[in-house]
N, C-alpha and C positions, 0 to 999 in steps of 0.2 A: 879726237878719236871716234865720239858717237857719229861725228857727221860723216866719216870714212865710213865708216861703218855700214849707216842707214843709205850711201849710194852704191857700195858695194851690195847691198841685198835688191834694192834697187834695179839695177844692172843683172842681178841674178834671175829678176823676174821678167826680164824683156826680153821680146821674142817678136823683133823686128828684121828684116831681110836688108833694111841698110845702119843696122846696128851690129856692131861685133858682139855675140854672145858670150856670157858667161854661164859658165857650165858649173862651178863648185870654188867656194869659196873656204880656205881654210888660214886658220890662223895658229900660232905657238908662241911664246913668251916672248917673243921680240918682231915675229914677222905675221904678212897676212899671206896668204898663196893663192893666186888668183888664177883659177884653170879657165882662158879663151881657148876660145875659136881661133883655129891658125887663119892667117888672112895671108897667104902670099903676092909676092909680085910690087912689093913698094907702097910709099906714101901718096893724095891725092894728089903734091905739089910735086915732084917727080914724075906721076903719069903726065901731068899738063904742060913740065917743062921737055918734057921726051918726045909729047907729040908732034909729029911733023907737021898737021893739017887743024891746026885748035882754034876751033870759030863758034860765032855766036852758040851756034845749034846745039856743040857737044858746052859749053857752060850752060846754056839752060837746062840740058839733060840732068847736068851736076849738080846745080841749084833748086834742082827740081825734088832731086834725091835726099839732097841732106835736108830741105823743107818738109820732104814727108817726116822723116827721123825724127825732126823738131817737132814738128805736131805732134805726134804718135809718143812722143815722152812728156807732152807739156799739154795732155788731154788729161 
């Protein structure tokens, strides 16, 4: 539970543009309640099976994005 916990606050603190935000964390005698950012329009494995035209270009774009995210949480 502490390690839930400490990545939930975690997660509370970041404030990255290819991170889904969390806005408010609350918890009660059995549950946590976690307030995101709504993110519509699907998963990234969905957009890339939907694409008609998926080429090098737009996976480096992708690659590119979640390697910021990873930085930016692992600085």
């Amino acid at each position: 539970m502490e390690l839930l916990q400490n990545e939930l606050l975690v997660l509370e603190k970041t404030d990255h543009p290819n991170i889904t935000r969390v806005f408010e964390i609350l918890e009660d005698k059995r549950c946590y309640w976690v307030v995101m950012e709504l993110i519509e329009g699907g998963n990234l494995l969905d957009k890339i099976i939907g694409c008609n035209n998926f080429n090098e270009d737009h996976a480096c774009f992708i690659t590119h994005q979640i390697m910021l995210a990873l930085n930016y949480m692992h600085l």
